[in-house]
C-alpha positions as CSV (number, residue, x, y, z in Angstrom):
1,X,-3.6,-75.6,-25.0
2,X,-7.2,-73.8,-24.1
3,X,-9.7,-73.1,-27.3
4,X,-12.7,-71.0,-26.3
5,X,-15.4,-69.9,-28.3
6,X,-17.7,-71.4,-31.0
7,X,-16.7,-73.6,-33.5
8,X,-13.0,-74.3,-32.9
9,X,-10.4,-77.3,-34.3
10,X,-7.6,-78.7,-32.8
11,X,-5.6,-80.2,-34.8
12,X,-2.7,-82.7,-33.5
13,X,-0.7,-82.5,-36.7
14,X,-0.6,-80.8,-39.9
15,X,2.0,-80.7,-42.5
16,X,-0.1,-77.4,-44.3
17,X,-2.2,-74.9,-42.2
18,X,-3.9,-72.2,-44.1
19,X,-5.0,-69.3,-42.5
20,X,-7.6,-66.9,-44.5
21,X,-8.4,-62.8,-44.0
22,X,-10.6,-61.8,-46.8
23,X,-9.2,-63.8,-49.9
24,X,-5.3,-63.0,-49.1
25,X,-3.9,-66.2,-47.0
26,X,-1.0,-66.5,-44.7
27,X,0.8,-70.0,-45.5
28,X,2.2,-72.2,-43.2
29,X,4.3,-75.3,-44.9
30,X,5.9,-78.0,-42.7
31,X,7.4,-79.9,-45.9
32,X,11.0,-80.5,-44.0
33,X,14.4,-78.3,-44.6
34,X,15.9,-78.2,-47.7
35,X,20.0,-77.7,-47.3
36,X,21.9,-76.1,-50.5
37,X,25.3,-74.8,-50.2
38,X,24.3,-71.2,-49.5
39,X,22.2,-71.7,-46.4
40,X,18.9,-73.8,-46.0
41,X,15.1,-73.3,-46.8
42,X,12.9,-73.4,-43.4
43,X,9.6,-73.8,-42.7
44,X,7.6,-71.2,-41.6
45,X,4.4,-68.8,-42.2
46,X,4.5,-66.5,-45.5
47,X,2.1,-63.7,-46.6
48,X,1.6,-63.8,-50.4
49,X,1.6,-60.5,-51.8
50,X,-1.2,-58.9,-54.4
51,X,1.1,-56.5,-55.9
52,X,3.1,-58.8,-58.6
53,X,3.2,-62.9,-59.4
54,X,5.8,-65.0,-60.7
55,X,5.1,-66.9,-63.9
56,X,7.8,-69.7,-63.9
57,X,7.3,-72.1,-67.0
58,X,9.9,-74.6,-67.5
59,X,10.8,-77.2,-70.5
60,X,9.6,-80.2,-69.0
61,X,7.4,-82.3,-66.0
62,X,10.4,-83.5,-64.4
63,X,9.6,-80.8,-61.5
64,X,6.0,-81.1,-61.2
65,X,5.9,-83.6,-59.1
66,X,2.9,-82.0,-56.8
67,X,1.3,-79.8,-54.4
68,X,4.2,-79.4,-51.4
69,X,7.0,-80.1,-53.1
70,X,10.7,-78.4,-52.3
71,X,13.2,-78.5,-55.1
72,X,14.7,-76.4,-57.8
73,X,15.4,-75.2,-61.5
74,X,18.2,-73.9,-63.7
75,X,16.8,-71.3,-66.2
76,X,19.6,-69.9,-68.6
77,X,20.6,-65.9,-68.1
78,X,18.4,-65.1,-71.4
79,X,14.9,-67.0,-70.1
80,X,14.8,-64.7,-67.1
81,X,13.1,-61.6,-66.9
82,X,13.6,-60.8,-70.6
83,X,10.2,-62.4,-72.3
84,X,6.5,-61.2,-70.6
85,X,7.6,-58.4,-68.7
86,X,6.5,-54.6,-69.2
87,X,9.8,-52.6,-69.5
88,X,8.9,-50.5,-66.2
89,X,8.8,-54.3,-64.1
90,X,12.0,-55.4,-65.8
91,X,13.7,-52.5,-64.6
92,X,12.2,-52.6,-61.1
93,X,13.3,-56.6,-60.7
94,X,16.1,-57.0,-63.1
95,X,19.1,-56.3,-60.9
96,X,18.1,-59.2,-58.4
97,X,19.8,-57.7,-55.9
98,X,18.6,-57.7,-51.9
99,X,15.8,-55.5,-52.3
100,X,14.8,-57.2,-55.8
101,X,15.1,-60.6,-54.4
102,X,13.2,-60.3,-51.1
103,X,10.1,-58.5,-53.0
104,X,10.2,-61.6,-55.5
105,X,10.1,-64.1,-52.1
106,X,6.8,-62.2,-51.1
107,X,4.8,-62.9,-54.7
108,X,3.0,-65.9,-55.4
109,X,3.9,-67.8,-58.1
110,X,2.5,-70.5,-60.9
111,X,5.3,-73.2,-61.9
112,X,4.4,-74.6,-65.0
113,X,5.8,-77.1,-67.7
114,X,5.1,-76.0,-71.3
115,X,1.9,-76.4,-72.9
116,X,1.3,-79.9,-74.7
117,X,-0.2,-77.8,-77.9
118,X,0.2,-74.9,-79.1
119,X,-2.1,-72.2,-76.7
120,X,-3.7,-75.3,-75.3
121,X,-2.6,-78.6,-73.4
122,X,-4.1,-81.4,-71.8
123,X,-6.9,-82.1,-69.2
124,X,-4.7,-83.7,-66.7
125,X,-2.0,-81.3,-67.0
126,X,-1.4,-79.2,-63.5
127,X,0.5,-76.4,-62.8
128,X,1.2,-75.2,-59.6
129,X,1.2,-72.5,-57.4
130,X,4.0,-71.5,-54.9
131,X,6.7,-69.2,-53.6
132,X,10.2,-68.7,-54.8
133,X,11.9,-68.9,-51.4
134,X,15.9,-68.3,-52.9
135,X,17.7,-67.3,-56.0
136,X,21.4,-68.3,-56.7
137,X,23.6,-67.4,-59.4
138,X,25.8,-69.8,-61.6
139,X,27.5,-69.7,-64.5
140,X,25.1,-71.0,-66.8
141,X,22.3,-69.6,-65.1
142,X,20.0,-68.5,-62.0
143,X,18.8,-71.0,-60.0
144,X,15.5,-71.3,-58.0
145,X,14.4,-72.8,-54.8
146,X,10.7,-72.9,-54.6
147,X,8.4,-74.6,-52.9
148,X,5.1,-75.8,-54.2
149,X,1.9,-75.9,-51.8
150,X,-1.4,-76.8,-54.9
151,X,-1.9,-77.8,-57.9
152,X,-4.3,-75.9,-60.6
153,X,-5.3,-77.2,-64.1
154,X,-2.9,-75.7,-66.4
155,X,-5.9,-75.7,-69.0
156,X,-8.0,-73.3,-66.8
157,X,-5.2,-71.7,-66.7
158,X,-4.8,-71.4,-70.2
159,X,-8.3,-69.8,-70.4
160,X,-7.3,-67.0,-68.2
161,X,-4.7,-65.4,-70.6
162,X,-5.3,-62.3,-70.7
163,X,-6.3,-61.8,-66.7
164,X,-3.2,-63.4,-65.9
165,X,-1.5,-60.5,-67.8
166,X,0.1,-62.9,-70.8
167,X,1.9,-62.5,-74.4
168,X,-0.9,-64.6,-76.2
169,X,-2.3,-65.3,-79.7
170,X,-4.9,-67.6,-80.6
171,X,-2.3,-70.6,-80.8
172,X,0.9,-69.3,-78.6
173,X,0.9,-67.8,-75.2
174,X,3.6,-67.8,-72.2
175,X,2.7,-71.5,-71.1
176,X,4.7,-72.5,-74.7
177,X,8.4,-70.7,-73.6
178,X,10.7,-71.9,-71.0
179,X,11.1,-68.7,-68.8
180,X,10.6,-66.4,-66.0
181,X,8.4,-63.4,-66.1
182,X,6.9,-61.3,-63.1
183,X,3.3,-59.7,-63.7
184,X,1.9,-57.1,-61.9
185,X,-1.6,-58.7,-61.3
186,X,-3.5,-60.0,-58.1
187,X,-2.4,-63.7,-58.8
188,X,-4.9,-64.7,-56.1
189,X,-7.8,-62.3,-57.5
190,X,-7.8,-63.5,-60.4
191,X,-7.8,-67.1,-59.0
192,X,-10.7,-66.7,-57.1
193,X,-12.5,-64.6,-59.5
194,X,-11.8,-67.7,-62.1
195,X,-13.9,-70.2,-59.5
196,X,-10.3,-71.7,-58.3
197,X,-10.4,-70.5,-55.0
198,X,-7.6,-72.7,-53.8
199,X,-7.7,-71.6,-49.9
């Protein structure tokens, strides 16, 4: 391999490489190949997009394990899409057919377990931000495969209500409901704007 010019890196090995133009990053994850029964989950670069995020708050911290962490989660049919959308996004996403689905793959997105209070939780308590890289569909629900890459302080977080484009009161907001929502904001903006400029 040849480098030339000033103030180059090589690097023999990374298992995350960032690569930064302006504030929007290109990802590259080498966290290993997850197998489910309808295909697998590679590796591989990915452009976030600034259009929409996914807000993904489930019950528990079972799945929070980390920053680069591969796995998945069952929501039921009636915690997806239906609480902390606009009408005019439900509509667009709702269907999650092809098109639906691979505009959701391109959005950044904050897992998060439910608040430990009401509008408020813990200093220690992370969410995380990451892609939705599938959807599958079962019976009792709609599954996600998502991948994980750092983890934010839910309680910052918490603070940002109303950039973040949230239902919120004084002692309730989205990060105290099990669901799925998508919200057209610049996830990463607002990140950076916030002081939490992850890349």
């Amino acid at each position: 391999m040849s480098q030339v010019g000033d103030k180059n890196t090589q690097i023999a090995h990374a298992d995350h490489v960032i690569v930064q133009k302006s504030y929007n990053p290109m990802i590259f994850a080498n966290s290993g190949t997850v197998k489910r029964s309808a295909g697998t989950i590679q590796n591989g670069s990915w452009q976030p997009s600034t259009d929409y995020y996914n807000l993904i708050v489930y019950g528990n911290d079972e799945y929070m394990e980390g920053a680069l962490t591969v796995g998945s989660l069952l929501l039921s049919k009636d915690r997806v899409l239906s609480y902390g959308c606009t009408e005019e996004t439900k509509a667009r996403f709702e269907r999650l057919d092809n098109e639906a689905i691979t505009r959701i793959k391109s959005f950044p997105s904050i897992f998060a377990s439910e608040n430990h209070s009401y509008g408020r939780t813990d200093d220690d308590h992370q969410a995380l931000l990451g892609r939705i890289n599938d959807i599958g569909f079962e019976d009792n629900g709609i599954r996600l495969y998502f991948q994980t890459f750092y983890p934010i302080p839910q309680k910052r977080l918490n603070g940002l209500v109303f950039e973040l484009g949230f239902v919120y009161s004084s002692s309730f907001n989205e990060f105290n409901r099990t669901h799925w929502a998508i919200k057209r904001v610049d996830l990463l903006a607002v990140l950076k704007a916030a002081g939490l400029n992850l890349f």
